[in-house]
Phi, psi and omega in degrees: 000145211250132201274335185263160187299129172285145208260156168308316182291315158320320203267324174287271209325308166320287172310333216244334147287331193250033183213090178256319204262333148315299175301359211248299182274013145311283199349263188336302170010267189286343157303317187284270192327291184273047106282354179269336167274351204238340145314300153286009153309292213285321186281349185253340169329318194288309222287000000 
């Protein structure tokens, strides 16, 4: 283990190889959730 502190951009990098189709799918998730709200805005907008 390495004694000095790790920058936050390493450390996502470093989580994101050893999760890559977890992270691929938060991602998507959470783009699908907030594309579906901004859907159901618009679609009650209309209304």
């Amino acid at each position: 283990m390495p004694s000095f502190p790790i920058p936050p951009e390493l450390a996502e990098d470093h989580e994101a190889r050893i999760h890559p189709v977890l992270t691929l799918l938060l991602v998507l998730a959470v783009s699908g959730l907030g594309w579906a709200l901004i859907f159901a805005v618009l679609f009650l907008r209309t209304l």
